[in-house]
C-alpha angles and dihedrals in degrees: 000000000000090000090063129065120249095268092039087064098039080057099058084069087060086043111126087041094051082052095053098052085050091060089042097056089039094054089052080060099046084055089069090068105089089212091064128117100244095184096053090046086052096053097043094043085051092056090044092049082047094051094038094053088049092063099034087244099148086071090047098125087063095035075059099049088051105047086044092050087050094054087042084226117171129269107302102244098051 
């Protein structure tokens, strides 16, 4: 996509984990309110962490830096 940088691009590939951890942190934020269901966010951070785990998301700026060093892409932000 001519419209994104080099390591916005690389990213979309890790998309829907990069999602996911979004939810996850954004949840963590949601729980401060004192009028959040806290069981629902529980169970929903629970499934995420699952999910994320699973794919190793939690290490995906490196999982980044090496698929884009394999690919001997440019600098990311070109």
């Amino acid at each position: 996509d001519d419209t994104k940088t080099v390591g916005e691009n690389i990213k979309m590939a890790f998309g829907p984990i990069a999602e996911k951890v979004a939810r996850f942190n954004a949840i963590g934020e949601e729980m401060a309110n004192p009028d959040a269901d806290f069981d629902a966010l529980m169970e929903e951070m629970g499934k995420l962490q699952t999910e994320i785990d699973a794919a190793d998301g939690w290490d995906l700026d490196s999982q980044l830096e090496q698929a884009m060093d394999a690919l001997q892409c440019p600098d990311p932000d070109t």
